[in-house]
C-alpha positions in Angstrom: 6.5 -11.8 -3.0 3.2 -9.6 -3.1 2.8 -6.6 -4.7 4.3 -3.6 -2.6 2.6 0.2 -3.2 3.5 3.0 -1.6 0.4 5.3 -0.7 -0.1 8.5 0.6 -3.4 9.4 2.2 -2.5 12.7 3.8 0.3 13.8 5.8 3.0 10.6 5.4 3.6 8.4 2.9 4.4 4.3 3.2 4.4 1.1 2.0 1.7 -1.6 1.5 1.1 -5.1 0.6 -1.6 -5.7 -1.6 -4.2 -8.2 -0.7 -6.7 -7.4 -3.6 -7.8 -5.1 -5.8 -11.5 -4.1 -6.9 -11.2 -3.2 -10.6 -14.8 -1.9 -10.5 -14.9 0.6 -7.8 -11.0 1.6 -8.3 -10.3 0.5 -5.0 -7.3 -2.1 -3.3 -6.8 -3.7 0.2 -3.6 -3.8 1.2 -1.6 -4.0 4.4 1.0 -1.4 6.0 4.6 -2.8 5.2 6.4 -0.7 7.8 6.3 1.7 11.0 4.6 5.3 10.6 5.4 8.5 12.0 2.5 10.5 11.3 -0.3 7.8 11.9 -1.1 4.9 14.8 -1.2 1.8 12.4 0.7 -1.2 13.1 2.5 -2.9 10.6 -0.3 -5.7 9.4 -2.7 -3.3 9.5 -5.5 -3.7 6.9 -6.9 -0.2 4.4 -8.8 0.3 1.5 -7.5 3.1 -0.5 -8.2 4.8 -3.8 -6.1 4.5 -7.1 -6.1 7.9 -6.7 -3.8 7.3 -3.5 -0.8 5.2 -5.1 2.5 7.2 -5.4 4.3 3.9 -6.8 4.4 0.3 -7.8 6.8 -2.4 -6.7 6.9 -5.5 -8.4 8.4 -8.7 -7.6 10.9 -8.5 -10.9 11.8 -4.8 -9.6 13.5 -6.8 -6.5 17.1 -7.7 -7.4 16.3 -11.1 -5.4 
């Protein structure tokens, strides 16, 4: 399982995949993990986003799997 963040870059926050992360210019891809309200992005959808814009961190050993 990848990496799950949830993010918040205004007015709703959500969950996202991470595809990579840019160390360098504090940045991550990632994809949105489930429906909005607020905004029209489709689950799948690919964003680059700021540190700055990560509420939390889910890790695969945080899953009771």
């Amino acid at each position: 399982f990848p990496v799950t963040i949830k993010i918040c870059p205004g007015q709703e926050r959500f969950w996202c995949s991470v595809l990579s992360v840019d160390r360098d210019n504090r940045t991550i891809v990632a994809s949105v993990a489930n429906r909005l309200i607020h905004y029209d992005l489709p689950v799948g959808t690919e964003l680059e986003i700021g540190y700055d814009n990560v509420y939390d961190i889910l890790k695969p050993e945080d899953m009771n799997l």
